[in-house]
N, C-alpha and C positions, 0 to 999 in steps of 0.2 A: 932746566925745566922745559920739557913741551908743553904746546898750546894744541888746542882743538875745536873746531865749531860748536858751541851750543847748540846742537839743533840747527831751526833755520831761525834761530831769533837773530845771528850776526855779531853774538858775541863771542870773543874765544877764550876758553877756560884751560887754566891749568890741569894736566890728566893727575894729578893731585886734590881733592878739595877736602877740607881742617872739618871737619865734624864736629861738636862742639857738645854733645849730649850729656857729657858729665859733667859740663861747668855749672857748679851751681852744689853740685852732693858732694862725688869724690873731688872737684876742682873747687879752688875759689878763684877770687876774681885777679888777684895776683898770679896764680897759676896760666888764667886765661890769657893775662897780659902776654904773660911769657912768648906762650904759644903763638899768640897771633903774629908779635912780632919774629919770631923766628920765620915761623909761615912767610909772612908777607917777605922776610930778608930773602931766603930762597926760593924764590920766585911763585909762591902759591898764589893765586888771584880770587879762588870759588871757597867760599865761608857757607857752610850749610847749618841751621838751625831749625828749630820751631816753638812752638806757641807753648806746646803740653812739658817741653824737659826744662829741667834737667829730669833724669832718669834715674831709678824708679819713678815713673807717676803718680802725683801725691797733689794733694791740694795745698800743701804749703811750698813743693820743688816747683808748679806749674808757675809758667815765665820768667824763671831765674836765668835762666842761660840767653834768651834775649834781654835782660836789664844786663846782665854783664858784659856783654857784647857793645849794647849802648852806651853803657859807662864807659866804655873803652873809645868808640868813637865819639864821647861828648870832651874828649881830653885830647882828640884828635881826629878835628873834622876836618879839614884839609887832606884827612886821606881816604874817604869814602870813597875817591871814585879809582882807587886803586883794585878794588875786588868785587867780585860780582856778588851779592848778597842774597842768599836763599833763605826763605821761613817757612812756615807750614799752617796750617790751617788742623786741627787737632779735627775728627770724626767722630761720629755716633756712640755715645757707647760711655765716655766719663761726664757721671753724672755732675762734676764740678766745675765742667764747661758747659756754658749753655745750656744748663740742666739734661745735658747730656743726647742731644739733640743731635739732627743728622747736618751733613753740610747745607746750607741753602744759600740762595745770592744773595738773602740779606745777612743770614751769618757772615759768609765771607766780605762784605763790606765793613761790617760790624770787625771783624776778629783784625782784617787789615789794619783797618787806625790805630786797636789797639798794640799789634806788633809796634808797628812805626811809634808809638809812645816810649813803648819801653827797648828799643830799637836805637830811638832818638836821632833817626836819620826821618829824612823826608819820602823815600821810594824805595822800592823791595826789588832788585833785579828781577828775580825766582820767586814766586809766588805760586805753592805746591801744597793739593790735598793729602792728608797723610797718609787717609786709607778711604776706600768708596764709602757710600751707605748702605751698599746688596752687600751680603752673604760676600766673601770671597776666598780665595784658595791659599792666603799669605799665614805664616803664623803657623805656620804646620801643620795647615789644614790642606794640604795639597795631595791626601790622599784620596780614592773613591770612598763616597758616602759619607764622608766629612761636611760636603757643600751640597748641596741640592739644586743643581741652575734649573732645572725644570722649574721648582714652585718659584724662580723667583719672576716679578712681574716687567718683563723686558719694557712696555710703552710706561709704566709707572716713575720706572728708573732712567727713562731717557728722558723725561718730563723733568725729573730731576734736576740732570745733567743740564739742561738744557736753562733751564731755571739758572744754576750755579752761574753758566759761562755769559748768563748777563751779571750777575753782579761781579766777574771779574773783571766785564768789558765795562761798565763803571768806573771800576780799579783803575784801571787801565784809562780809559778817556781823564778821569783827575786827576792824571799822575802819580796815581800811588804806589801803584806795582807798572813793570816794564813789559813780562811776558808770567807766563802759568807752566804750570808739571805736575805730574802724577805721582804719589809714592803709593806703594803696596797694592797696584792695580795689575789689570791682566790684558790681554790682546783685545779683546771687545773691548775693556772700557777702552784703549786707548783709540781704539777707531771711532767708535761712536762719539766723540768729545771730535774726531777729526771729519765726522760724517757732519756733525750739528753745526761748527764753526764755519766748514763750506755752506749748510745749506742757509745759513743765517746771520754769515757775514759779520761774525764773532772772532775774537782772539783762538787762535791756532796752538795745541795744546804741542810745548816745546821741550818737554824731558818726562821721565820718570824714571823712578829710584825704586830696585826695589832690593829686596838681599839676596845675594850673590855670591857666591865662596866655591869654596874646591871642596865644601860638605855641602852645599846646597846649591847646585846649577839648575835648577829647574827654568830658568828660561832659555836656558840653551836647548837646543837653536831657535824655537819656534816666537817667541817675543822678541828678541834677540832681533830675530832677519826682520820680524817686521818694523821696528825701528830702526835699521839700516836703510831700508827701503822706502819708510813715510819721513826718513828726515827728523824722527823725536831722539833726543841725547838719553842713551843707556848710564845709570851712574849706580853701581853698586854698591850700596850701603852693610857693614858687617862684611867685609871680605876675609877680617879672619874669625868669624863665625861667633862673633862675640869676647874672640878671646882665646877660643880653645885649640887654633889651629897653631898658635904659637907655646902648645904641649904644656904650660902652665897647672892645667885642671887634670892632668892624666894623674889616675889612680885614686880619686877622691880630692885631690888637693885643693883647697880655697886657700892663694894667700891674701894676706890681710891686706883691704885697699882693693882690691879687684873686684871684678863687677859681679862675678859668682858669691865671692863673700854678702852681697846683698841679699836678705831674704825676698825680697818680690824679684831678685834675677835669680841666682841659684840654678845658671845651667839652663833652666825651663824645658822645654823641650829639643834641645842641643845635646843634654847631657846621655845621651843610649851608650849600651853597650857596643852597636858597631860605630858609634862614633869616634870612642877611643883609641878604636883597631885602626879605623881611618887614619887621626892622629896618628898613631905610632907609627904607621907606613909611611907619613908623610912627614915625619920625623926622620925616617932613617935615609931615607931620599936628601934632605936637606944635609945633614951631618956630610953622606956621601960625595956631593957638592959642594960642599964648607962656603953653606950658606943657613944664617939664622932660619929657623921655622918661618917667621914672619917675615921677612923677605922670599922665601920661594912662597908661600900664599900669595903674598901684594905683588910680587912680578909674576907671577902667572895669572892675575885678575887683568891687568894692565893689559897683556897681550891679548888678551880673549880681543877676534875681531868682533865689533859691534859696541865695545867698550868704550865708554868716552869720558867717564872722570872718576876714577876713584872714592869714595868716601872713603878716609879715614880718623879715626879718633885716638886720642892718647891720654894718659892720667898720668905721663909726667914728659918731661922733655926727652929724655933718654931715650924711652917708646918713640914720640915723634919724628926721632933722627935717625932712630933707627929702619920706622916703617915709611920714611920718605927716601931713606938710601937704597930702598929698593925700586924706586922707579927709577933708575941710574943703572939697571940690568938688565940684561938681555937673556932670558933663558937661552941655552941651545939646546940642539934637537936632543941631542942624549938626556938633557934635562927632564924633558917638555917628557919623552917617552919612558923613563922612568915616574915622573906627576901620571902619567895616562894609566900604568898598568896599576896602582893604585888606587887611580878612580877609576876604572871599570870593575874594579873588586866591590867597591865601597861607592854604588853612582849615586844612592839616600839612604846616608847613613839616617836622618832623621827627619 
């Protein structure tokens, strides 16, 4: 296993980190076990969660996948400081948090303790909003006319922001959480959280996650450089796209147990027609290679430069060993230029 700077927080993560979002629906708590221990035996370090999964979204799945997590470390707290621990802060929008409210610094004081409850440790490494409260372009809205940044109120939403990064500097002075990150955010939010923190002498925003695949690169290159250059950890969440870059779901297929099988997942907006064309090209590139589908995904997410952990998730051990045996790969160029002409046929598919 390789290691890599978090950011500039000083900590180094395995370019691997365990996702966890199914624990709780399609995982139980014995499956988690599994997982974690494998993780932790092959050298993984970075455990990513949050507050809303397991997944689908549901008022009875919200906070199962941190109590299992917690169970785990309440049966084995002498190993806490083996791995960097991430959760999230759930956003605007489900009415079964917070009555569905946006982020604030007293939420975020509020939603921390309770992670750390069902967590059952004392301090969050990673301490990550899931998504902003503006409008923004994640979620397959990243096309023109989707988002309107004009009407949104730019001094309203830094008031915001600004607001949040004292309750996490709170967090942070009582030992709760260690450092902060971003998921499902964009170039401005990550400057302005890095604009507020200098001018106000606030915690310094140290990753974001957003999704990432060889069907969805939209932050390449432009978010991408600018967190090479401000020093924030890139970590690609869904690298193989939910599931579909490992050819699974080609031709209508749901099998049973997979996340498609779920009616509130079902593909969502993943499942187009040029998306399966993309699959198949990137199927027959793999085969060519005599390499699994998911393995040329997750070793070509790896090498993207800018790249600094992985997220990966699995629904059974088999998956796991399989999409961790791919960071033990090195594409080469034949590879890399076969994956390219692929995706320049296919650069959004969805």
């Amino acid at each position: 296993m390789k290691y890599v700077p978090l950011g500039r927080t000083g900590l180094n993560v395995s370019r691997v980190c365990l996702g966890t979002m199914t624990w709780g629906t399609q995982n139980n708590q014995a499956d988690a076990d599994v997982q974690i221990e494998y993780a932790l035996a092959n050298g993984v370090n970075f455990i990513d969660t949050a507050e809303m999964y397991s997944v689908p979204p549901t008022p009875e799945s919200y906070g199962k996948t941190e109590t299992i997590i917690g169970n785990w470390l309440s049966r084995n707290p002498s190993r806490r400081e083996e791995f960097v621990l991430a959760t999230k802060i759930a956003g605007v929008g489900l009415d079964y948090i917070r009555d569905g409210g946006p982020i604030t610094g007293a939420a975020v004081i509020a939603a921390v303790d309770a992670s750390l409850a069902r967590l059952q440790t004392d301090y969050i490494d990673l301490y990550q909003l899931h998504w902003p409260n503006r409008p923004h372009p994640h979620f397959s809205k990243h096309f023109p006319g989707q988002v309107t940044f004009s009407d949104i109120d730019r001094d309203e939403h830094s008031a915001q922001m600004l607001d949040i990064l004292r309750g996490i500097d709170a967090s942070v002075k009582a030992g709760k959480i260690r450092h902060f990150g971003l998921s499902d955010d964009t170039t401005w939010g990550i400057n302005e959280y890095i604009r507020l923190s200098d001018k106000y002498d606030l915690p310094r925003v140290a990753s974001i996650q957003n999704e990432f695949s060889l069907l969805h690169a939209k932050d390449w290159p432009y978010l991408i450089e600018n967190c090479v250059h401000e020093g924030v950890a890139y970590l690609p969440w869904s690298a193989l796209a939910a599931g579909a870059l490992t050819g699974k779901y080609v031709g209508g297929a749901r099998p049973e147990g997979s996340r498609w099988a779920y009616a509130q997942r079902n593909g969502l907006f993943r499942d187009t027609a040029l998306s399966e064309k993309a699959v198949l090209g990137y199927l027959e590139v793999a085969k060519k290679h005599n390499l699994s589908p998911a393995q040329l995904a997750l070793a070509w997410c790896n090498q993207v430069d800018g790249v600094t952990s992985t997220i990966i998730g699995a629904t059974s051990l088999a998956q796991l060993k399989e999409d961790m045996s791919a960071f033990d790969l090195a594409l080469s160029d034949e590879v890399l230029a076969d994956i390219m002409t692929v995706f320049k046929e296919y650069p959004v598919p969805f």
